[in-house]
N, CA and C atoms as an extended XYZ file, in Angstrom:
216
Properties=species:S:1:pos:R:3:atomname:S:1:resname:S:1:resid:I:1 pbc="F F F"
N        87.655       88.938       58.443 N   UNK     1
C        88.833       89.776       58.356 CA  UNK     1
C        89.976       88.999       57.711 C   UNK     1
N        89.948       89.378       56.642 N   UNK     2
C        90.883       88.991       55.830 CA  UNK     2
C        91.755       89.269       55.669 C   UNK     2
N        93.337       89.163       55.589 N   UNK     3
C        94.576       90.017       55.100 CA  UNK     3
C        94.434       91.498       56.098 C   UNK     3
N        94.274       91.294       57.298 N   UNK     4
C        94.562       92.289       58.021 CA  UNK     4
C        95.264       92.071       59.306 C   UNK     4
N        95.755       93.230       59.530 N   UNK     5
C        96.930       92.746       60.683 CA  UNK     5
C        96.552       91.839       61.871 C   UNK     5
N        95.338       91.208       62.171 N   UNK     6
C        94.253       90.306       62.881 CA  UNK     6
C        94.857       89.006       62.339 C   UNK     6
N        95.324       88.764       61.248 N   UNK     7
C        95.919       87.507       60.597 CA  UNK     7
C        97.109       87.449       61.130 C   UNK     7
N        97.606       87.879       62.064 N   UNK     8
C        99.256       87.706       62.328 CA  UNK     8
C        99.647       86.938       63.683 C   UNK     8
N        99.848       86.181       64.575 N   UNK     9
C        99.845       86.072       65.404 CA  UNK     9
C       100.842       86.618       65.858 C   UNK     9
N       100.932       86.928       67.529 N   UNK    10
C       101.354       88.006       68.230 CA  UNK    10
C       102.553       86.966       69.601 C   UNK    10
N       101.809       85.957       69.338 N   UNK    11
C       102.454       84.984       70.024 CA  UNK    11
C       103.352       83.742       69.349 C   UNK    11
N       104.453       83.269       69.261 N   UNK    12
C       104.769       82.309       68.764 CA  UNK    12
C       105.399       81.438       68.995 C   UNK    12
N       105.153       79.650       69.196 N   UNK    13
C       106.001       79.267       70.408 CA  UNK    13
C       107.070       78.661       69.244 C   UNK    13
N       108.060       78.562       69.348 N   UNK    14
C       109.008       77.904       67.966 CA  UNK    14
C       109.989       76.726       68.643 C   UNK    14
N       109.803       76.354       70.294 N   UNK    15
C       110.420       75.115       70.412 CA  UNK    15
C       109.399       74.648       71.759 C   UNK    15
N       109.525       73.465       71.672 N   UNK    16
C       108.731       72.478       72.869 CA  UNK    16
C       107.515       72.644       72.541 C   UNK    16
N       106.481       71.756       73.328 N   UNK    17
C       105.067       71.689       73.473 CA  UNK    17
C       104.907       72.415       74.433 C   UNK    17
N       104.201       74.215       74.948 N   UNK    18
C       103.883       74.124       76.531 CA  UNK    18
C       102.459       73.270       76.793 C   UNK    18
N       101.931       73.527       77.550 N   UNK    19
C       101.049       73.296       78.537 CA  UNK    19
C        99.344       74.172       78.168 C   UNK    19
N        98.562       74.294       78.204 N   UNK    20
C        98.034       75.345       78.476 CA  UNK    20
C        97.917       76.308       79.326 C   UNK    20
N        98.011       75.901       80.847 N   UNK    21
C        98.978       76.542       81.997 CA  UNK    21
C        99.776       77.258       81.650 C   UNK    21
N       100.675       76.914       80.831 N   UNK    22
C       102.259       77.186       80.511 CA  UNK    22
C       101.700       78.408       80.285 C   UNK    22
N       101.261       78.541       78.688 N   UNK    23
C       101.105       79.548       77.126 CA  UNK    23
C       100.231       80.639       78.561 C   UNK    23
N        98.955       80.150       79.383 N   UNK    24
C        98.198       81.269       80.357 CA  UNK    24
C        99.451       82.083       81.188 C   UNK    24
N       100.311       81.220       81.696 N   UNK    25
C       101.630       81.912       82.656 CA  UNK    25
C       101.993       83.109       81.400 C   UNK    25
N       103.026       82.366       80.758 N   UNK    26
C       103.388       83.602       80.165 CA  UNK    26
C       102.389       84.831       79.619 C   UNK    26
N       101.359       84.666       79.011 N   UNK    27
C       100.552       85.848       78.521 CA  UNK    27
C       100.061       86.195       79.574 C   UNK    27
N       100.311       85.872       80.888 N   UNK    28
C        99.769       86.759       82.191 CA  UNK    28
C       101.004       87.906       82.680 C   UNK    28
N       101.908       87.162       82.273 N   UNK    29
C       103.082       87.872       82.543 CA  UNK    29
C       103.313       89.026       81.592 C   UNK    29
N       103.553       89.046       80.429 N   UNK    30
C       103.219       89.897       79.264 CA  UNK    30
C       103.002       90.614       79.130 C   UNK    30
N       101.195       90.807       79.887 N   UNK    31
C       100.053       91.242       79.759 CA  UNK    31
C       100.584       92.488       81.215 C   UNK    31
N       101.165       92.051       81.968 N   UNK    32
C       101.257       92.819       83.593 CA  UNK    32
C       101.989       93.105       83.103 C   UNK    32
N       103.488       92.770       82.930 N   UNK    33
C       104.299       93.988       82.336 CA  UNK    33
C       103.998       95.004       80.843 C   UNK    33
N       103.218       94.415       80.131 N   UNK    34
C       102.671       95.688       79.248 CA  UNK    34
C       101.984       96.505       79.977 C   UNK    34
N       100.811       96.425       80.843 N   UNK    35
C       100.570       97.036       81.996 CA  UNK    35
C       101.258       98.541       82.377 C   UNK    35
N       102.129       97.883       83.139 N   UNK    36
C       103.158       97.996       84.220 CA  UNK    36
C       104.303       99.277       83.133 C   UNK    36
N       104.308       99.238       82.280 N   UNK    37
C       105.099      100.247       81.462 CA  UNK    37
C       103.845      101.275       81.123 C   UNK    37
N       102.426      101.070       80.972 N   UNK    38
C       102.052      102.259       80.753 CA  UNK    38
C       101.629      103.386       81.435 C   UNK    38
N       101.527      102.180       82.806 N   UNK    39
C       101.273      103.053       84.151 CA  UNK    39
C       102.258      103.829       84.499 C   UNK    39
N       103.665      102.980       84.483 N   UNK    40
C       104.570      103.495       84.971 CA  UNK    40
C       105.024      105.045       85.041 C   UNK    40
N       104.688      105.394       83.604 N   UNK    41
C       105.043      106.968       83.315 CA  UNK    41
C       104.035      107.612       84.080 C   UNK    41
N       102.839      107.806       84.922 N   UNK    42
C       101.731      108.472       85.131 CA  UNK    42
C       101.600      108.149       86.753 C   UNK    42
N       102.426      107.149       87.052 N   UNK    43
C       102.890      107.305       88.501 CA  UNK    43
C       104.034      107.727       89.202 C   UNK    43
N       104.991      107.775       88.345 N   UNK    44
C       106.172      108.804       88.229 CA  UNK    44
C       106.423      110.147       88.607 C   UNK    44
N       105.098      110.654       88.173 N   UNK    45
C       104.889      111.881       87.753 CA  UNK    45
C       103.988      112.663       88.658 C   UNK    45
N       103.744      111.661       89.960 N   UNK    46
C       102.329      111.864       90.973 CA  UNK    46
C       103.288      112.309       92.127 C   UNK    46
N       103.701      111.564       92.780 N   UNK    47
C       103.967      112.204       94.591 CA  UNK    47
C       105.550      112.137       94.633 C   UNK    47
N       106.469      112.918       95.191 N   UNK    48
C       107.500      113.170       95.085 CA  UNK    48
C       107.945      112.759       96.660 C   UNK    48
N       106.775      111.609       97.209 N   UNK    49
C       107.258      111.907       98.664 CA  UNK    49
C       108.444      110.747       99.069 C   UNK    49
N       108.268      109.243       98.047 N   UNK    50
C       109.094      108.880       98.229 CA  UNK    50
C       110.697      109.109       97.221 C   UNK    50
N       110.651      109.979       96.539 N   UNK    51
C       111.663      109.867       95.554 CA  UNK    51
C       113.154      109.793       96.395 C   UNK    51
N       114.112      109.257       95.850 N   UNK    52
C       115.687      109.435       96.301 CA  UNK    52
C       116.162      110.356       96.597 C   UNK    52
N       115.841      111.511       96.423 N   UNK    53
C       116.424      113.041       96.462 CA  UNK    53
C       116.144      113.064       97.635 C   UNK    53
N       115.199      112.534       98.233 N   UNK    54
C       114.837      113.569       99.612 CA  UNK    54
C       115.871      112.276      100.674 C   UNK    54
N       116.543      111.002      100.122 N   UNK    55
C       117.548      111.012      101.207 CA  UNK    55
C       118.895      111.138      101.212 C   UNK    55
N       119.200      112.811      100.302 N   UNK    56
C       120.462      113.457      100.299 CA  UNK    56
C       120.053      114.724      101.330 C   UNK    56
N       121.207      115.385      102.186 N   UNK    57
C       121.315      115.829      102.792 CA  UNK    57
C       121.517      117.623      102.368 C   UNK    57
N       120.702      118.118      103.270 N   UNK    58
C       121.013      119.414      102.515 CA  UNK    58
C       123.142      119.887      102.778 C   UNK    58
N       123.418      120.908      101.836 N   UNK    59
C       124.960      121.559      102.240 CA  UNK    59
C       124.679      122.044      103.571 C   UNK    59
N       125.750      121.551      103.742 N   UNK    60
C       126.093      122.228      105.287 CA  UNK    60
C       127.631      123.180      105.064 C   UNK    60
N       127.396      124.071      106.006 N   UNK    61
C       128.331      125.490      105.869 CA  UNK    61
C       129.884      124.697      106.058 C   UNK    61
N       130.705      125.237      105.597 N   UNK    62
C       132.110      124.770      105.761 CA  UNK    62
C       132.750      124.633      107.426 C   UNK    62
N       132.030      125.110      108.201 N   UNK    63
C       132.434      124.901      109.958 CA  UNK    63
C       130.931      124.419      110.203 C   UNK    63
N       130.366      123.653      109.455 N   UNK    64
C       129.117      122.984      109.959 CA  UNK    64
C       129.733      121.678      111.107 C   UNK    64
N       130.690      121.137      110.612 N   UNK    65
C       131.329      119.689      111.180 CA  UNK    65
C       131.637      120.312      112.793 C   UNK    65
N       131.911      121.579      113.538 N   UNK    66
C       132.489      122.366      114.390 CA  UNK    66
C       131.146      122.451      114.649 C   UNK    66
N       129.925      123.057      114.735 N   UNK    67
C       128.582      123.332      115.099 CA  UNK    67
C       128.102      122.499      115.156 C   UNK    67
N       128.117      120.944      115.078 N   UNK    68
C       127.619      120.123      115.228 CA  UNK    68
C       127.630      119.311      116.502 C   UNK    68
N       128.733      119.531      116.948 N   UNK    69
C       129.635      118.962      118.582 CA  UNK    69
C       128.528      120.130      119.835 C   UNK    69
N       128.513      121.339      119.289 N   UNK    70
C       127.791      122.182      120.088 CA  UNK    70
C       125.911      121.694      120.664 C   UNK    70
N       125.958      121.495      122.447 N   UNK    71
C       125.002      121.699      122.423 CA  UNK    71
C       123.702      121.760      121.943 C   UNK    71
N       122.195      121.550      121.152 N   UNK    72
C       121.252      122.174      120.419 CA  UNK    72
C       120.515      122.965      121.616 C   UNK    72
């Protein structure tokens, strides 16, 4: 494969020597957050049970604050 976008590298380190450790850390990291963005949209979109909305309170009537002191 000649002159095809396979010739490009995708990674590039342009200061220090890492490690091989090192260069594995980061492309693990990378790799989970590229991940992690494609999932993201398709779990979003699944259970509504924890979303934020459900810890706002429904309206309460304008003498709700007065019915509240009362007895249940």
């Amino acid at each position: 494969m000649t002159g095809g976008a396979h010739d490009r590298p995708v990674l590039r380190i342009v200061h220090g020597d890492p490690t091989a450790e090192e260069l594995a850390a980061v492309v693990a990291v990378l790799a989970a957050a590229a991940t992690s963005e494609a999932d993201g949209a398709t779990a979003a979109e699944g259970s509504h049970w924890a979303a934020p909305v459900r810890l706002l309170r429904p309206a309460v009537a304008p003498t709700g604050w007065w019915a509240s002191g009362l007895p249940h």
